[in-house]
Structures are given as C-alpha cells and as structure tokens.
Backbone bond lengths (Angstrom), bond angles and torsions (degrees), N, CA, C in turn:
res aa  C-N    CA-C-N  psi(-1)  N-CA   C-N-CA  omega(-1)  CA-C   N-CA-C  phi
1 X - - - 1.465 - - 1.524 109.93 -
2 X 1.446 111.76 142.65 1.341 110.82 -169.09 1.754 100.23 -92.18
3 X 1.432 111.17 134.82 1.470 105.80 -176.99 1.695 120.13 -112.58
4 X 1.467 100.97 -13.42 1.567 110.19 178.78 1.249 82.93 -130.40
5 X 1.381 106.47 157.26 1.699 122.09 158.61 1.112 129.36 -177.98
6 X 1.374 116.32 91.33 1.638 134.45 -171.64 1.670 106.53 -86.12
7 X 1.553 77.82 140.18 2.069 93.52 173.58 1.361 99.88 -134.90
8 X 1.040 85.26 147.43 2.130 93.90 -176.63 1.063 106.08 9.25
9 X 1.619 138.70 71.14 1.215 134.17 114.88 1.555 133.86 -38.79
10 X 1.351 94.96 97.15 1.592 112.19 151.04 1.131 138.18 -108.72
11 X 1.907 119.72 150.15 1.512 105.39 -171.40 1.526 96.75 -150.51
12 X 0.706 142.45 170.24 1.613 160.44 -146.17 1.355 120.64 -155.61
13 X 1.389 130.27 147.50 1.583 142.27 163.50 1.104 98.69 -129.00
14 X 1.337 100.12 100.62 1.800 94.39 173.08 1.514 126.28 77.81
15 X 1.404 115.60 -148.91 2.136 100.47 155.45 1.968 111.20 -89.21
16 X 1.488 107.13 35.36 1.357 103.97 161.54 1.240 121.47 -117.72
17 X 1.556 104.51 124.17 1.889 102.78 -173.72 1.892 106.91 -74.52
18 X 0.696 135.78 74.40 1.380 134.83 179.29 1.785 116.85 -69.35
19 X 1.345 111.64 -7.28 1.691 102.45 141.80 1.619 86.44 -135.39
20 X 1.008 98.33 153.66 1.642 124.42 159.32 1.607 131.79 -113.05
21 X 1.659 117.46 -41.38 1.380 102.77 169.14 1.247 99.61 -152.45
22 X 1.145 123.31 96.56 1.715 114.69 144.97 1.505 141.18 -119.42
23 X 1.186 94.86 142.94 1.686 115.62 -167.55 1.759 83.96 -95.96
24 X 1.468 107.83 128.35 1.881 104.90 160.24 1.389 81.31 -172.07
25 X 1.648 102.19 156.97 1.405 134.98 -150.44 1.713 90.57 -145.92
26 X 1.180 118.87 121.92 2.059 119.20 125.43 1.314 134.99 -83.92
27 X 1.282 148.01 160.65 1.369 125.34 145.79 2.033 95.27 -116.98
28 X 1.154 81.18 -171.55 1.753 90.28 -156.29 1.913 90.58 -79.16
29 X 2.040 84.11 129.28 1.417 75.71 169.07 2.038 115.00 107.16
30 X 1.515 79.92 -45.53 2.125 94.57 166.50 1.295 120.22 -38.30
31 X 1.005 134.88 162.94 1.503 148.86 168.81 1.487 108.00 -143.15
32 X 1.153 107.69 74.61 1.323 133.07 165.82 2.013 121.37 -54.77
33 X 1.188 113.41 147.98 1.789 107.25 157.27 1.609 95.87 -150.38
34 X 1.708 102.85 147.21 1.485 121.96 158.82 1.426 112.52 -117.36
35 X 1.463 87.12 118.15 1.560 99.45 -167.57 1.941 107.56 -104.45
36 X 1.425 123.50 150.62 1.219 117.69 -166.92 1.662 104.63 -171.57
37 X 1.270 118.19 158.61 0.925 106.72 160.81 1.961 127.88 -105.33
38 X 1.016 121.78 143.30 1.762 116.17 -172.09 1.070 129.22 -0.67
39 X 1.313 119.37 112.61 1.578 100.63 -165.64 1.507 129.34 111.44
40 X 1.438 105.87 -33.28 1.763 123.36 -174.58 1.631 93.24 -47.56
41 X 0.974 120.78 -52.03 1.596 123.77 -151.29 1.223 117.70 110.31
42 X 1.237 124.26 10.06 1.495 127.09 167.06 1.611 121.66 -44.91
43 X 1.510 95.22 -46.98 2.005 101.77 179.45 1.249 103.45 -58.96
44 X 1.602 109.03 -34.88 1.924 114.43 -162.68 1.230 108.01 -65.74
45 X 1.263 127.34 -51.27 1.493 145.83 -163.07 1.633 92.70 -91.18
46 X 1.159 140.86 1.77 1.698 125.35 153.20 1.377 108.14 -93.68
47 X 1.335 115.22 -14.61 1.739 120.13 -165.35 1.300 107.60 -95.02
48 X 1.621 105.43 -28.48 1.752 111.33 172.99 1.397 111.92 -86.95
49 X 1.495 126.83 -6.05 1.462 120.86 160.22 1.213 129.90 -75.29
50 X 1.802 101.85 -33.72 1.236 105.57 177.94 1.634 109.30 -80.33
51 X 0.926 117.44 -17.80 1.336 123.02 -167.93 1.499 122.84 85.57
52 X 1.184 109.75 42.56 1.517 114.39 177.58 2.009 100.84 -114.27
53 X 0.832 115.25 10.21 1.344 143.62 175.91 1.601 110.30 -140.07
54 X 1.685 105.68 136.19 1.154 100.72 176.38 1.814 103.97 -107.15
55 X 1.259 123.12 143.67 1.409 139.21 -173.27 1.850 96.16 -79.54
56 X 1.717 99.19 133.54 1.129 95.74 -168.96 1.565 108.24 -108.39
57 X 1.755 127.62 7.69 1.196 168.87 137.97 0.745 140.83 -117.59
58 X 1.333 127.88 -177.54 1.711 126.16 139.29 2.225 104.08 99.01
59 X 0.634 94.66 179.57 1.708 100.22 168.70 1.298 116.77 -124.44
60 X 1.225 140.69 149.38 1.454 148.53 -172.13 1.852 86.52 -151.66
61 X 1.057 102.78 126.18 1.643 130.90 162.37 1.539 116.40 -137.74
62 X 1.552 91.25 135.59 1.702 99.60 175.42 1.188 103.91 -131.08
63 X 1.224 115.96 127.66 1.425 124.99 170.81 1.324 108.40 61.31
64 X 1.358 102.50 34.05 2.038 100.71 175.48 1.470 101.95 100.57
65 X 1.818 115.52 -22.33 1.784 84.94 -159.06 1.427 94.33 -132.71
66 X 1.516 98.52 138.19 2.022 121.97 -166.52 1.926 94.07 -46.87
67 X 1.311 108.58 85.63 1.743 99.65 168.92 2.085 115.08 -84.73
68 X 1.265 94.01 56.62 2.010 80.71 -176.31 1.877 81.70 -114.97
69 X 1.684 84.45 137.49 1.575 92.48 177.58 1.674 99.54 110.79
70 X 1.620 129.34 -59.87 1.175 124.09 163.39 1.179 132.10 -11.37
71 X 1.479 114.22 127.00 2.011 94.78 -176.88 1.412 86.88 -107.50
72 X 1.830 90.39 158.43 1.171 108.27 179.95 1.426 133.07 -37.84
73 X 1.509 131.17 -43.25 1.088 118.33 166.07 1.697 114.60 -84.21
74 X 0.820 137.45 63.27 1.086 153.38 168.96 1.618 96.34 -118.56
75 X 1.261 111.14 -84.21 1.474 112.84 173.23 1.052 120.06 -31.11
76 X 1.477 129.81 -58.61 1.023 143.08 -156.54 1.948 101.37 -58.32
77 X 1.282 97.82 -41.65 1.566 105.83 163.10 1.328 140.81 -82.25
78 X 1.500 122.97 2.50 1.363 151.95 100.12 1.311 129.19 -23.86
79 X 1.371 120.26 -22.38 1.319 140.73 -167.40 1.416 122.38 58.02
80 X 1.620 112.05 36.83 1.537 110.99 177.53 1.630 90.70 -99.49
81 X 1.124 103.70 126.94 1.687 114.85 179.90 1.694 120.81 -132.29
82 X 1.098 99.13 156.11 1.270 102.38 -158.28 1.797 110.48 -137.08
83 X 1.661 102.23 129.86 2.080 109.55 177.20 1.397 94.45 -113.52
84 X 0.973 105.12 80.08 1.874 112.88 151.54 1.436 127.50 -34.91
85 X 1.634 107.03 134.23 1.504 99.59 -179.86 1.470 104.09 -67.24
86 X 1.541 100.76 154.06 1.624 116.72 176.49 1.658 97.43 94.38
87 X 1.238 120.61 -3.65 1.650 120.00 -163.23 1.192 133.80 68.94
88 X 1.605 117.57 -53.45 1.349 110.48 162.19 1.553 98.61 101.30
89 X 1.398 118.85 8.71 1.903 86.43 -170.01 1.689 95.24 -107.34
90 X 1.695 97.73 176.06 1.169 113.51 -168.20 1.623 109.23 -79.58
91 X 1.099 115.38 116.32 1.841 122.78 -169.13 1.576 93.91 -72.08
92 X 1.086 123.66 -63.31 1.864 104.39 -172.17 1.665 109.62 -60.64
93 X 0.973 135.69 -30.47 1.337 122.50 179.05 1.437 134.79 -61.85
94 X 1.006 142.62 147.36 1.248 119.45 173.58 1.514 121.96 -92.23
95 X 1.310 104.27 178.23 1.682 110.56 -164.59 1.124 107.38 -60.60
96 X 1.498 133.08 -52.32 1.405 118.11 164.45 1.126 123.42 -28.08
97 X 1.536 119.80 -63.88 1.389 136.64 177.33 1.749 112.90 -22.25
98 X 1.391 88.68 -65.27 1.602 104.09 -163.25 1.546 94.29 -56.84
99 X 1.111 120.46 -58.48 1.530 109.91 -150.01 1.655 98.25 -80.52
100 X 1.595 135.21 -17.59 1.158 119.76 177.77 1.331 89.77 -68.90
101 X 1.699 140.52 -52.79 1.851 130.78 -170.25 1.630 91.14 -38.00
102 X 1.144 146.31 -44.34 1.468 116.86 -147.39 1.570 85.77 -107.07
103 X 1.739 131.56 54.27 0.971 128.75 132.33 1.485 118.58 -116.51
104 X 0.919 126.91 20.81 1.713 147.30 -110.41 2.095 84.28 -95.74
105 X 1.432 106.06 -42.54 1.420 116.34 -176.92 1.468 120.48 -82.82
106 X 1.337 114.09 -12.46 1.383 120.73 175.56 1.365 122.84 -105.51
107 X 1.284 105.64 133.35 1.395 127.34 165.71 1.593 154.49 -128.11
108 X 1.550 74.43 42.04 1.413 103.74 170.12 1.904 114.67 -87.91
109 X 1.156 111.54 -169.41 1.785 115.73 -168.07 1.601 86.78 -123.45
110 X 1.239 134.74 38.97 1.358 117.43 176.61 2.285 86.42 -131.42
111 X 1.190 108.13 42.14 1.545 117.26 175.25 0.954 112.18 -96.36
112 X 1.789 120.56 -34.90 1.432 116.84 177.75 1.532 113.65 -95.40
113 X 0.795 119.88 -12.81 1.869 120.56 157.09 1.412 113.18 -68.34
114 X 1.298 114.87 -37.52 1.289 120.64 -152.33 2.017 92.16 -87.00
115 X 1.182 107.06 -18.14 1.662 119.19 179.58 1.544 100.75 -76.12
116 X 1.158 118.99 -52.85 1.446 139.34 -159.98 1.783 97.07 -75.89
117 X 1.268 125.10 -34.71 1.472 119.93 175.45 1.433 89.38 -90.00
118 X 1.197 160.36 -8.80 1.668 149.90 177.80 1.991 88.81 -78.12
119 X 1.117 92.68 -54.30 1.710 94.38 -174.56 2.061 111.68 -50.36
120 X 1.495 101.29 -35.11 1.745 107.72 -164.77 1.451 92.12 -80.30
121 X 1.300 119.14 -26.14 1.457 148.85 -171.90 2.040 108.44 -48.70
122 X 1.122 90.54 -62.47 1.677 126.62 -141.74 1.694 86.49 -130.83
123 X 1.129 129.30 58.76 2.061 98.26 -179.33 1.428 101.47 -62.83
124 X 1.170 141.30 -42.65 1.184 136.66 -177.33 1.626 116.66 -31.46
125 X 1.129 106.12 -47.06 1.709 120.20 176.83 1.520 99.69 -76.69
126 X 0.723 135.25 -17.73 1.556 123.13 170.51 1.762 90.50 -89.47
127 X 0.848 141.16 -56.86 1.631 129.02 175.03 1.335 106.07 -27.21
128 X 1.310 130.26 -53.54 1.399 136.08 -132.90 1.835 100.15 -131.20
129 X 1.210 128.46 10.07 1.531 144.22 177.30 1.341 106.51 -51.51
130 X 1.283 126.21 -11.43 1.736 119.74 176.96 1.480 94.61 -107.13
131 X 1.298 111.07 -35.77 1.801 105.49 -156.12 1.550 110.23 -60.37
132 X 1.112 136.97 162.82 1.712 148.15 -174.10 1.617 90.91 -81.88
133 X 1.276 108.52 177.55 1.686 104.66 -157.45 1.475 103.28 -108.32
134 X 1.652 106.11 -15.97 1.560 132.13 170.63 1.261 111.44 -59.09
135 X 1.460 133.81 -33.68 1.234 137.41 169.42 1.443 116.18 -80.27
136 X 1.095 147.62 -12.20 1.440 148.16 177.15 1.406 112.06 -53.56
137 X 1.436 123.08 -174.73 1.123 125.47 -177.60 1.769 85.82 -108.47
138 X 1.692 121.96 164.24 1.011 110.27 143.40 1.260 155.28 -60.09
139 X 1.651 117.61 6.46 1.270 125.24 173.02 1.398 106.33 -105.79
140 X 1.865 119.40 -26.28 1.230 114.00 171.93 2.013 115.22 -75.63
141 X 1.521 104.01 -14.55 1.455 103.43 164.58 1.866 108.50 -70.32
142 X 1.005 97.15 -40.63 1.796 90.79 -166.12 1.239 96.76 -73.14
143 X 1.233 123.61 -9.13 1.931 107.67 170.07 1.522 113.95 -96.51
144 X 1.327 110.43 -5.10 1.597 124.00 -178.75 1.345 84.43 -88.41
145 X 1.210 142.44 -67.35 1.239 151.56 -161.36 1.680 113.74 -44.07
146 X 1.193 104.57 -64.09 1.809 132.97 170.37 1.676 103.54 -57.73
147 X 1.222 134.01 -48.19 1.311 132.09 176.11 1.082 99.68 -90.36
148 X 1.637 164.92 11.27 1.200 162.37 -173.41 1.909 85.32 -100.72
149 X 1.546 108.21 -54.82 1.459 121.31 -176.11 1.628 105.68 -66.14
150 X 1.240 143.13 -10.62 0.991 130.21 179.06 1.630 132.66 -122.29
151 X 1.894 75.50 8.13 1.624 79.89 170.10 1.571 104.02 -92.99
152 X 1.588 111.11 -4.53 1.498 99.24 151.37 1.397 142.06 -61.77
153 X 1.342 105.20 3.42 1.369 115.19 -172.89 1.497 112.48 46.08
154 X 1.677 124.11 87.31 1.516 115.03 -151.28 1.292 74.11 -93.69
155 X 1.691 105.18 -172.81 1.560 115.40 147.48 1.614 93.24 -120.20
156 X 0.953 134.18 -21.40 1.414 131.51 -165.60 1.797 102.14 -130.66
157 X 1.644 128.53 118.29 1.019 119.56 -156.49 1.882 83.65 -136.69
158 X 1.633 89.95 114.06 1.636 105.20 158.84 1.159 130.55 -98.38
159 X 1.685 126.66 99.49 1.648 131.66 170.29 1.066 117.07 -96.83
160 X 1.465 108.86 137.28 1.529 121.37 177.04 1.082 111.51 -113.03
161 X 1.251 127.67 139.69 1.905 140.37 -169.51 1.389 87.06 10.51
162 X 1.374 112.38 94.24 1.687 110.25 167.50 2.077 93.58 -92.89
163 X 1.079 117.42 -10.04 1.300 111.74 -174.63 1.318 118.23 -85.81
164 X 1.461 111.88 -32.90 1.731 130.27 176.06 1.449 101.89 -30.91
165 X 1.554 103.48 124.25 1.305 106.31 164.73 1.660 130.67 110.95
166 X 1.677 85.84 -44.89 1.416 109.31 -160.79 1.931 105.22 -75.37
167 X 1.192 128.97 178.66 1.103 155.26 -167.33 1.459 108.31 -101.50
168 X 1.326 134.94 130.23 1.992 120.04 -179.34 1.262 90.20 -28.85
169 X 1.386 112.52 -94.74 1.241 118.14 -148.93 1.090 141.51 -49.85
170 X 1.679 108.53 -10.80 1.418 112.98 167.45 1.662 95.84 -75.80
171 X 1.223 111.76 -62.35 1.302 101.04 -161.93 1.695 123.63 -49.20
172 X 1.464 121.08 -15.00 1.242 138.18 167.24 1.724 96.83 -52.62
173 X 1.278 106.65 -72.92 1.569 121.59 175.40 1.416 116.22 -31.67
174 X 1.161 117.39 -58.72 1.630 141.91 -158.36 2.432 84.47 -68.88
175 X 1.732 102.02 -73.52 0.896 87.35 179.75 1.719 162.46 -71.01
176 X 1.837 89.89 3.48 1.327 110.24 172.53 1.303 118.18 -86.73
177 X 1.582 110.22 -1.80 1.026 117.02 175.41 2.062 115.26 -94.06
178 X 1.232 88.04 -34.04 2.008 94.51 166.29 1.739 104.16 -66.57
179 X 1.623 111.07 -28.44 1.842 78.79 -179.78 1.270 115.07 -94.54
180 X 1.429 108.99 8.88 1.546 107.10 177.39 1.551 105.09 -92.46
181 X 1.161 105.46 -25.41 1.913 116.71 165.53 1.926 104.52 -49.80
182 X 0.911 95.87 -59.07 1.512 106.69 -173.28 1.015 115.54 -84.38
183 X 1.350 147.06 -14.44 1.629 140.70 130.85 0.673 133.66 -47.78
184 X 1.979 117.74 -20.55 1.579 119.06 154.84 1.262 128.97 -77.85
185 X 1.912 110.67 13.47 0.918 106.72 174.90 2.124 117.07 111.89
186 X 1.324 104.78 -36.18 1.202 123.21 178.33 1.909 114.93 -48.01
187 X 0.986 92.36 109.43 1.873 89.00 -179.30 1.325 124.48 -65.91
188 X 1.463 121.12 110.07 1.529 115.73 -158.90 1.942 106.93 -110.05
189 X 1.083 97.13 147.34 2.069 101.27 -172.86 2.098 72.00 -132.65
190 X 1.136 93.75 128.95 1.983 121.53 -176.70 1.373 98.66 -122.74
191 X 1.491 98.83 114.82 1.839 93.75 159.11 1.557 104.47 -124.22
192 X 1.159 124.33 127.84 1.413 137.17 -159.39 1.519 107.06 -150.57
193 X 1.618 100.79 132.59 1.688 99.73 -175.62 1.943 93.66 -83.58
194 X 1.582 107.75 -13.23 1.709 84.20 -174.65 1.069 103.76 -67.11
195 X 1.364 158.70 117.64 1.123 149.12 168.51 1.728 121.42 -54.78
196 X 1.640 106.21 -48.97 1.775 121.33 -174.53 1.704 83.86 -50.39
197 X 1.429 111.73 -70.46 1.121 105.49 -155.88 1.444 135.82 -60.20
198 X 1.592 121.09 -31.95 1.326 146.06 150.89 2.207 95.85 -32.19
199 X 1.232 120.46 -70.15 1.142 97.95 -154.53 1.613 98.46 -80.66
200 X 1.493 119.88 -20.15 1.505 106.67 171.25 1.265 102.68 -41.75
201 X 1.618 131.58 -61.51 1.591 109.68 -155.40 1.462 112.84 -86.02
202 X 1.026 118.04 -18.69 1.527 130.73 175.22 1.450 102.04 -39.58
203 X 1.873 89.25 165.20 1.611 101.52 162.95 1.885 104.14 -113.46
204 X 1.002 105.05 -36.18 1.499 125.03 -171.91 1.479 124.49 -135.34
205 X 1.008 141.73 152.10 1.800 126.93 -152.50 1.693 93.38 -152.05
206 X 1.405 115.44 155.38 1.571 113.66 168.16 1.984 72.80 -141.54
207 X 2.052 84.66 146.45 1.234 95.84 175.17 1.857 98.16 -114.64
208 X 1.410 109.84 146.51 1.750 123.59 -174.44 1.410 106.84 -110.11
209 X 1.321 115.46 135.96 1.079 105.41 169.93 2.127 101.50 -152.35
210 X 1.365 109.50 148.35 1.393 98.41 -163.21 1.636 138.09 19.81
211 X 1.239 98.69 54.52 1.409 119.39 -179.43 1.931 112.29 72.92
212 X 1.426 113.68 18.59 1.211 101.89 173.56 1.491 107.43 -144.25
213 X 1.547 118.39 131.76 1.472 127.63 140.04 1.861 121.77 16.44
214 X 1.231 152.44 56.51 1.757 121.77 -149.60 1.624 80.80 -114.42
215 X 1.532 143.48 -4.83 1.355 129.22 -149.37 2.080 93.67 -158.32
216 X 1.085 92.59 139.61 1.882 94.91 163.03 1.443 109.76 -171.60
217 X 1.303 137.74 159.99 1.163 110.38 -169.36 2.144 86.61 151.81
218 X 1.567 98.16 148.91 1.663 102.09 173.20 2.031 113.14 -58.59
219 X 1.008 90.01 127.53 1.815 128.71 -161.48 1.963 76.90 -24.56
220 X 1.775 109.17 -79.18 1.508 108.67 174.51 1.051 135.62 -16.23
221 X 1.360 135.04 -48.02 1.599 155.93 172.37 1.084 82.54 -69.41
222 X 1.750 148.02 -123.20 0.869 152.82 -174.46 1.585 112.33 17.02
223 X 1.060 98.06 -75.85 2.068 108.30 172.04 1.312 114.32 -62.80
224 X 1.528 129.24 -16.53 1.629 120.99 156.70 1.868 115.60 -88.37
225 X 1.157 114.16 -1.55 1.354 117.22 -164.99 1.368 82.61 -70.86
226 X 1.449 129.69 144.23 1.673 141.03 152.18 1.575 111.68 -72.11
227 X 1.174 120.20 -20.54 1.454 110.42 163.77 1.423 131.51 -67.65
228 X 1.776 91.03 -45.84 1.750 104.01 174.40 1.916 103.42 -67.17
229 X 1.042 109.41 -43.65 1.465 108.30 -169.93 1.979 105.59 -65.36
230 X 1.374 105.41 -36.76 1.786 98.67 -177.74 1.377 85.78 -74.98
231 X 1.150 139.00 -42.68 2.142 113.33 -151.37 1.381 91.51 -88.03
232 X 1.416 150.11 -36.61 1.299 139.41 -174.52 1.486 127.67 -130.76
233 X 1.366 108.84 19.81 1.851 115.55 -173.31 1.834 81.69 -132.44
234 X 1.070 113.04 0.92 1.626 98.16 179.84 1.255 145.48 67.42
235 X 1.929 94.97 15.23 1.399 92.95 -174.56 1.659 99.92 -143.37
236 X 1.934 97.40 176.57 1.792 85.59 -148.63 1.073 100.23 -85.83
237 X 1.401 114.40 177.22 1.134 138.83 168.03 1.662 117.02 -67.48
C-alpha cells in the first residue's frame, strides 16, 4: 500500500521556488532516503509534508487522503511525525518531560509502557530522566529527539540530518537505533547529508538536486551509480 505520495510538489520562500518538482512515493513499512547536496530542497519538501510549510503545488497524499493545507498537528495525529534538524527539543525541560510532550495527543493507557520501552530504547535517557534537555550531549539530544517522536506512535517517521553534528560513534548509536525503528515496521522518509550511509540503510533512495527529483532507484544501484558516487561519495567519475 502506498502511504506517501507526492506529484509535482512545489514550494516557495518568497519569489524563490526552492523545490520545484517532485515526484516521491512510500509504501507502508519502506525505509526510504533523499539524498542532496545543501540547498537541494530536501529540508523544504520534509517541512511541506509535515505541514510546517505550505505546498505551493503539486499533490501530497497520505494514506489515500489529499493532506496539503493540514497543520502540523493534525498530522501529527494521523501519525505523520516529524525529527527536525537541530532536534528541536525543549532545553529547560527534562527528559522525561520531552518525551511524555510527544504523547501530548494520546489518550490511551499504553503511554507508560510506551515511556518505559523509550527508556530500554535509549538507556542513556533513562540515566539522565531528571536532567533538562539543555544539558545533554548532542547525540544524547538526537535520541531525546527520535524517542520524543516515537512516543507518538508514528506510522510514517520523517528525519532530517539526524547525523549532523554528531561524533562516529554516536551516530553509529543514533543509527542502529532508526533500523530497529523500521524493523518494527515504522515507515521511515531519511534525509541525510551522509549520503554512503543514507543508502547503506535504505531500501530505496531519490537523489535532489536544485529543487528537483534527477535520480531514484533501489538504495544499492544508487551507491554503484558513478554519478551519485562523484557528486557525493567523492570520487571521480
């Protein structure tokens, strides 16, 4: 089943078109990446899904139904969710805090289990469950950040440069934790400037470039193409 599905998405800042055309597809369950270099419009075209951007064309459907115009928490209760670059969490609060806010729409009794697997999740955040979110390291924010997003229980989970910033080894950490997200099934759309690494975990990849679509194709192909490898693996053609 197809669960995202953009057609000529376009969006604008002002009189600048900063995406111009994209065609991209999920089906339920995918582990997708859009790979690009600075600038492509990758951030734009995650911000106009979620609806923190408004789409200035094109069609966006989720789960069958035309979401352009939707505000973000609307979706968010739909379960299209979203880890913003920079992370996004609240620095005076504490870690508890944060990740109960990203249950903020639910009201069901499966919140305090669902806290208690963020903790088996993340042990680090169970270390640090009193501390304010301002004190973390940046790799222990991007796991506050990522479990803040999943105590929404998404079905469809959008990350942006969840790697930015981080140290190898956090980011090793950070990302063994997205494929265990997506082995449970969770439908993931990845935008990542590492490129190698984006299509290692991937299943399928679209490549961006000045606000348009030019490459898509299974994550593997993608990482043997000599084009994708000279503009973002660094080597020649």
């Amino acid at each position: 089943m197809k669960l995202l599905e953009i057609e000529g998405l376009k969006v604008s800042y002002g009189g600048i078109r900063a995406v111009k055309q994209v065609d991209l597809e999920l089906r339920e369950g995918e582990f997708v990446c859009l790979i690009g270099a600075n600038g492509a419009g990758k951030t734009t075209t995650l911000k106009a899904i979620c609806g923190m951007l408004r789409a200035g064309g094109g069609v966006l459907r989720y789960a069958g139904e035309d979401i352009s115009g939707l505000p973000t928490f609307a979706l968010v209760r739909k379960g299209l969710v979203m880890v913003p670059e920079g992370r996004g969490i609240f620095p005076q609060l504490t870690v508890e805090e944060n990740l109960r806010i990203g249950a903020y729409a639910r009201n069901d009794a499966g919140v305090a289990p669902d806290l208690e697997r963020m903790y088996a999740l993340f042990p680090r955040l169970r270390e640090r469950r009193g501390q304010t979110g301002g004190t973390l390291s940046g790799g222990e924010q991007q796991m506050l950040a990522i479990g803040r997003a999943l105590m929404s229980r998404p079905r469809l989970l959008l990350l942006d440069e969840p790697s930015m910033g981080l140290a190898p080894i956090m980011v090793q950490k950070v990302f063994d934790t997205v494929q265990a997200v997506a082995r449970e099934g969770v439908t993931i759309l990845l935008v990542e400037q590492n490129a190698r690494l984006a299509l290692a975990l991937a299943s399928r990849g679209y490549v961006m470039e000045s606000g348009a679509i030019t490459l898509s194709g299974e994550a593997g192909a993608l990482l043997a193409d000599p084009r994708v490898r000279a503009a973002y693996l660094g080597e020649a053609l």
